[in-house]
N, C-alpha and C positions, 0 to 999 in steps of 0.2 A: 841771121839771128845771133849767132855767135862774135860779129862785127861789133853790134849794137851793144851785147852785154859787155865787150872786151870796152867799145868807147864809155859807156857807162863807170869801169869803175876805174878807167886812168884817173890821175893825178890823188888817188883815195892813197893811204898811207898801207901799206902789204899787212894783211894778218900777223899778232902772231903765231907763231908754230905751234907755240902750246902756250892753256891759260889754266895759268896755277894760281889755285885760292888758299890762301893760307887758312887753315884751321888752328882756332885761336881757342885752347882749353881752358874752360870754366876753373878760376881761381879756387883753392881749397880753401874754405872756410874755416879755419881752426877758431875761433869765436863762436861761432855756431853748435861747432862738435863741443867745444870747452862748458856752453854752459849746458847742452844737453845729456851730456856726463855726470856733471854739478847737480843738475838736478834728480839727475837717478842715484849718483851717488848719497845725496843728503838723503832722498826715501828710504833705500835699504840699509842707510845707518841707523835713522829711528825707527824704522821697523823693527830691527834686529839686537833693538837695544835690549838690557834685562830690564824688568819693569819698572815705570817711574811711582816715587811715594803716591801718595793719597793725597788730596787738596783737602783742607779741613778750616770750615766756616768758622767766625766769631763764637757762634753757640757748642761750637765741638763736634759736628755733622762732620762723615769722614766719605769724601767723594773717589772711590778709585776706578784709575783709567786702565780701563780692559785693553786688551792686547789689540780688539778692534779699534777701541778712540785714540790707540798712538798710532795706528796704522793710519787714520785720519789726520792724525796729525804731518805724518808723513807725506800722504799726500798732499796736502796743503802745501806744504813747504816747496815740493816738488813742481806743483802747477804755477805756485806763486814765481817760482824763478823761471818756469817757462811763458809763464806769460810776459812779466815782465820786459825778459830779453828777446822773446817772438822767436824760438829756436824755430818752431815751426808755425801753420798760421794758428789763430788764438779759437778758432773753432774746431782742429785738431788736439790740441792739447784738452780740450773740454770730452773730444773720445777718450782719449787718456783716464782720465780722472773715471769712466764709466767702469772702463777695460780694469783697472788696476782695482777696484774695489770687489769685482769680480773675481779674478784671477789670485788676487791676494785676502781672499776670502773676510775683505774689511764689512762688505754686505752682498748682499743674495744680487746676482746679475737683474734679477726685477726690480728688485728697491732701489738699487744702482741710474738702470734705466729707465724706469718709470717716472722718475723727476726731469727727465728730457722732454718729457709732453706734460710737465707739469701746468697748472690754469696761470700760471705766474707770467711762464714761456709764452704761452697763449696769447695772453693781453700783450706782450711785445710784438709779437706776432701780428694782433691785426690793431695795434698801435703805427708799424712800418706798414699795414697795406691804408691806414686811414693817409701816412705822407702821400704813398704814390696815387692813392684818389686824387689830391692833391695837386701833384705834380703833372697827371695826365688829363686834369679837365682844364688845366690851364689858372685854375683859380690859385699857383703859387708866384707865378709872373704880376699876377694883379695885386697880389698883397703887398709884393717885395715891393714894386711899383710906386702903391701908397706910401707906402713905409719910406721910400726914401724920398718924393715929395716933401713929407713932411719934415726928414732932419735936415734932410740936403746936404752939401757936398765932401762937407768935414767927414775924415775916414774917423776920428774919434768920436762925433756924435752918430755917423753910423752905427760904430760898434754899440755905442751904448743904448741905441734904440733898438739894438736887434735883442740885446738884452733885459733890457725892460719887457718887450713882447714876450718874451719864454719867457719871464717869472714870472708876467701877468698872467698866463697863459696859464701856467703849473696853480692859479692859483683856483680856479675853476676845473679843471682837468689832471687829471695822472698826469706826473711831471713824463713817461713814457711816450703820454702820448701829445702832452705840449710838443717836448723835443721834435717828435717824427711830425709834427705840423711845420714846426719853424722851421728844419732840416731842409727841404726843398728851395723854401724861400729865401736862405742863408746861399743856398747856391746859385740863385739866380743872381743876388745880392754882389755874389764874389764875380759871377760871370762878368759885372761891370765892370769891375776893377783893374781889367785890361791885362790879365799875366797869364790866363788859360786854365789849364792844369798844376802849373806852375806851384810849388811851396814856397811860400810865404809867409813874414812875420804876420800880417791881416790877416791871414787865410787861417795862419795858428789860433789866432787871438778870436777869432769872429767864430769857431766849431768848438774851441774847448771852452769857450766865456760861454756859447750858448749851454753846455753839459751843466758846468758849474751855475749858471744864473737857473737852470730850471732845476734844481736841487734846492737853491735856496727857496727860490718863490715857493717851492714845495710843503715846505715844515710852516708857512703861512696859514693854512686854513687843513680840514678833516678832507677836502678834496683833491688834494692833491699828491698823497701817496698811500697804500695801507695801513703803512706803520703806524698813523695817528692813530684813527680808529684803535690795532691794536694795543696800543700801549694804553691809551683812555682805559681799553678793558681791564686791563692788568690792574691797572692803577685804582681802579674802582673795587677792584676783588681783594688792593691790599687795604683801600682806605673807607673804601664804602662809598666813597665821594665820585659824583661825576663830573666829569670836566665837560663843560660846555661849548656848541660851535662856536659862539661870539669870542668866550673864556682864552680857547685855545690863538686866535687871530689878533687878542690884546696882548699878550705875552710876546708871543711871537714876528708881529709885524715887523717892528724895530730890529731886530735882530736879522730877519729873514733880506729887508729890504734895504737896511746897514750892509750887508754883505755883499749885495747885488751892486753896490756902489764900489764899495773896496774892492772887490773881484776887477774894475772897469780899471780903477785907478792901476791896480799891479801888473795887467795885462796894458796898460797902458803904457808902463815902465821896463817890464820884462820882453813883449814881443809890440814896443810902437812902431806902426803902418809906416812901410817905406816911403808910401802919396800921403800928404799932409792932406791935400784934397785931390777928390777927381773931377777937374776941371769938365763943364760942361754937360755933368752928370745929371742936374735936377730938366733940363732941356732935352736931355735923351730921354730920358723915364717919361716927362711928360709925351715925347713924340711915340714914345714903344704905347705906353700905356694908352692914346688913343688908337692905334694898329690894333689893340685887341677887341674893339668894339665893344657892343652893350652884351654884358652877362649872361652867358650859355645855362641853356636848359641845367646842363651837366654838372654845373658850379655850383648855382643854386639847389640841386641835388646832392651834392657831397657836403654844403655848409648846412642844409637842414638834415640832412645822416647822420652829420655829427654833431649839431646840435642837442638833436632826440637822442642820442647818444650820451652826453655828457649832463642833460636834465634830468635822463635816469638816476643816470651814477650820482646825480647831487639828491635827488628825491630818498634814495636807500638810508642818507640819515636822520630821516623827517618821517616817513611810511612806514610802519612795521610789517606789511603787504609787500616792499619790494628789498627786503634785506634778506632773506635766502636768494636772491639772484646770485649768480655767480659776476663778479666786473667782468671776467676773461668771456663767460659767455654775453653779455651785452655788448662787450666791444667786439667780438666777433660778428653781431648783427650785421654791423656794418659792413664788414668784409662778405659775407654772402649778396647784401644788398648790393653793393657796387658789382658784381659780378652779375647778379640776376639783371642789373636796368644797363647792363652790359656797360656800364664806369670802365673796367680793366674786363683786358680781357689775357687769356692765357700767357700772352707774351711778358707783363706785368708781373703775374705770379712766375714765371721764370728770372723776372727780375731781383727779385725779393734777396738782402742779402746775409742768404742763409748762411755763413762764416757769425756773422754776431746774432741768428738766434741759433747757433750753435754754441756758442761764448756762452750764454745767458742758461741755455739748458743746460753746461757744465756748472756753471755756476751753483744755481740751483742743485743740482747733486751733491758738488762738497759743501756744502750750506747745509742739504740736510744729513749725508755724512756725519759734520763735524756734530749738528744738534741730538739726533740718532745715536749715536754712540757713547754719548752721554761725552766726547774731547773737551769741545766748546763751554759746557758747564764745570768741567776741569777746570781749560783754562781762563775764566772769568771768578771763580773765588781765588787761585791762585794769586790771581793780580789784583783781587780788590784788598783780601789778607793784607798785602803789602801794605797799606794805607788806612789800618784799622784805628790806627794811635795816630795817625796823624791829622795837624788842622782842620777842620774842616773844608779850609777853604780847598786845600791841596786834594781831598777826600772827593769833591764833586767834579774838580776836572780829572779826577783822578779817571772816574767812571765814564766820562763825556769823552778822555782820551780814549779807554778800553773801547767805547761803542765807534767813534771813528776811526780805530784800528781793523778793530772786526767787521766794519761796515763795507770797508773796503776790498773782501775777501769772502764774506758771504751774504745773505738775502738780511738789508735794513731791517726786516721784522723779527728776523732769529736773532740780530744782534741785542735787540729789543728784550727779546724775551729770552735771553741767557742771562743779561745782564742786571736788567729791573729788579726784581724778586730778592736776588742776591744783594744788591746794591741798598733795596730798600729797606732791607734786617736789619743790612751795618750799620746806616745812615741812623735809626733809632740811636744807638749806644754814641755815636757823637751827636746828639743835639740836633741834627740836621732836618727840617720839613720836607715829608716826601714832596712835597711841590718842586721845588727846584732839581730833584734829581730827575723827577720826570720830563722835565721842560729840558735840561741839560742835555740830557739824551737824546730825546728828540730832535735837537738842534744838530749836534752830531749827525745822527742817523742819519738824516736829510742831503748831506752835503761830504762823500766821499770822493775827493779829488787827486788822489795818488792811482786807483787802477782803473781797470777800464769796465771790471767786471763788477764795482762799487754799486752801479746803476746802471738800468739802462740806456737814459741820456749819453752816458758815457762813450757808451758801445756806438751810438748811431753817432756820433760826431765823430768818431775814429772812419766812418765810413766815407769822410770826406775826402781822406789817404793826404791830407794836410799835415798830419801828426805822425810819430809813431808813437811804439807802447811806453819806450825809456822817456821819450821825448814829453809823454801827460804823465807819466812818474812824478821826473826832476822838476816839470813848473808846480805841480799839485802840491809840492813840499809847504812852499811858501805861502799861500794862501791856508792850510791847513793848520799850521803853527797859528798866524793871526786869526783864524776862525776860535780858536782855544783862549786868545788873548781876547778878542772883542766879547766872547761870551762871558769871562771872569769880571770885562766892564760888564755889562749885561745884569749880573748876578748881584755887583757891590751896587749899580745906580739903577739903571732903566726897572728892573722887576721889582724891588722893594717900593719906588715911587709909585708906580702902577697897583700895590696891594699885594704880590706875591710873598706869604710866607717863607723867611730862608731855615731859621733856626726856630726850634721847637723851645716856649716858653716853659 
């Protein structure tokens, strides 16, 4: 025996003696430490500041900010640079903002925490289990399928048809829960594309154009976010006047579906597709798409869930019968359903990825923070004051800027209703028709493209790990600025042609 193992390992090369692994230490991130410093440092500086004046309306109204709405203010400032820079992940920093309002007695740890299970969170919530119904009956492979069929091979008309789909999509649906539909099929979409996991100028351009396109298609019709609905209300209780379903989608179509195009074009400029085409691609989809066979029980189960799902949600503006519904609890039907007819089952819900409904529940908290504390109402006369005596033209983007500022930092419906009300006193003393400041706003509100926490589209397209936080910052600049420029066209041509009132005769 000992012959055989000896002839066995001649002519092998001799062990060596000893095997050393080098241990290679995790680099110190001095970036990391630098801006999670920054950000504590900026909190305890306005925390600890002495107190700031009083904001004081056109009419002499004197608004002061308690030592709570600068500690809000603080926070904000704080969360805003940690998300930003991703010091840590972006559903960490949203414990943050719970922890510190707590601790620094900005509000009671229940009002803190209880907008963590807010119905806002909720409807994200079974918005992301309506994708993975989705994605686990198969019915995401047959969409993408279609869909690229019909644009075929060009990576530019792909993108622009995946974009079309999510604003069509937003226009019937919670743009929340457009996004989490197309999400899936955006990655079945990129899986063709031959690069893996891989990041990618496509890969950028196909998750942050779908964020942004289902934003825009959103401010298109009363179904496709809350803020219409609520701003109609507002706007009815300063003017008496209702805006109507038809009303709101003639104003806004051009505007909404303008943008959807321009969005294509700059993403088209700023991250164009490495593949001009994917060669052979409309012959694979065809060859995949017959592999999947004729329509599973489960498909047809998940497209009539959320059908019945989404004809609710459109009936609540037409029924007076089904408008105490809650959306979060309707949309949640769904997600029981797919569980009861066993659609997902436990492994699914372990999928879920709770980092961005944990983004969204922070969200939420400094949103109603800043509204709660009366900050947000601070800083909204402060900033409209500036622009009391001025043009009026300068006066309504003045306000469309404030609402895309703040849209992007807390809940589109609070920006809404910090700003409207205010907005709508001063607009009286220059001349200005409430109409247009409401349509302006709204416009705005629909389409924050600087953070991630603007909307929930946002958050699910970060989920592609295609992007990072800095990285939808610095493209979001650009399209933000022209979203302000195409609206002031908007303002001097498209809405007065159409009938909209600008100035008050």
């Amino acid at each position: 025996m000992a012959d055989k193992d000896k002839k066995r390992t001649e002519g092998l090369p001799e062990p060596p003696a000893e095997i050393v692994i080098a241990e290679t230490k995790p680099k110190f991130d001095w970036k990391r430490v630098f801006f999670i410093l920054l950000g504590l440092g900026v909190f305890f500086l306005v925390y600890f500041m002495p107190p700031w004046p009083d904001a004081v309306d056109p009419v002499g109204k004197h608004f002061t900010l308690s030592q709570q709405g600068k500690g809000a203010i603080a926070l904000f400032a704080m969360a805003g640079i940690w998300w930003v820079f991703e010091v840590v992940p972006i559903g960490v920093t949203s414990i943050a903002i719970g922890v510190f309002q707590a601790l620094f007695a900005i509000r009671s740890a229940k009002d803190a925490f209880k907008d963590f299970m807010d119905p806002s969170v909720m409807f994200i919530f079974g918005s992301v289990v309506v994708g993975l119904a989705f994605t686990k009956s198969g019915l995401t492979k047959r969409l993408a399928y279609k869909m690229l069929e019909i644009v075929g091979e060009k990576t530019s008309m792909i993108l622009l048809g995946c974009l079309v789909v999510t604003a069509g999509l937003a226009h019937f649906m919670a743009h929340t829960a457009a996004a989490a539909t197309v999400f899936p099929i955006l990655l079945a979409v990129y899986a063709l594309y031959g690069e893996g996991e891989k990041k990618t100028k496509f890969g950028k351009a196909l998750f942050i154009g779908m964020a942004y396109a289902a934003g825009a298609g959103s401010i298109i019709t009363f179904l496709g976010a809350a803020r219409g609905p609520a701003a109609a209300g507002m706007f009815k209780e300063f003017t008496g006047r209702d805006v109507g379903f038809f009303e709101l989608t003639k104003y806004m179509f051009i505007v909404g579906w303008g943008m959807v195009f321009l969005i294509w074009i700059i993403l088209m400029i700023f991250l164009k597709p490495e593949k001009k085409v994917i060669p052979g691609l409309r012959e694979k989809v065809k060859k995949l798409s017959k592999e999947l066979g004729p329509i599973t029980f489960n498909e047809k189960f998940v497209i009539g869930t959320v059908i019945l799902v989404v004809v609710v949600m459109a009936l609540q503006s037409f029924v007076p019968a089904l408008k105490p519904l809650d959306r979060a609890a309707i949309m949640l039907v769904s997600t029981l359903l797919f569980f009861i007819f066993k659609v997902l089952t436990v492994k699914e819900l372990e999928e879920i990825p709770w980092n961005i409904i944990l983004l969204f529940s922070g969200a939420m908290s400094i949103g109603f923070c800043l509204w709660k504390t009366g900050a947000a109402q601070w800083m909204a006369v402060n900033w409209l004051v500036l622009f009391q005596h001025a043009h009026w033209m300068v006066f309504v983007l003045s306000i469309a800027t404030f609402v895309l500022i703040m849209t992007n930092f807390i809940m589109n419906v609070a920006a809404i209703a910090i700003s409207l009300p205010v907005s709508l006193v001063v607009a009286q003393y220059l001349g200005v028709a409430p109409d247009v400041i409401f349509y302006a706003s709204l416009v705005t509100a629909g389409m924050p493209f600087v953070l991630l926490i603007g909307a929930a589209p946002n958050a699910i397209a970060y989920e592609s790990k295609q992007f990072s936080t800095g990285e939808f910052f610095g493209y979001g600049i650009i399209p933000s600025i022209l979203l302000i420029v195409f609206l002031a066209i908007a303002i001097l041509t498209f809405w007065p042609m159409l009938g909209m009132p600008i100035l008050l005769k």
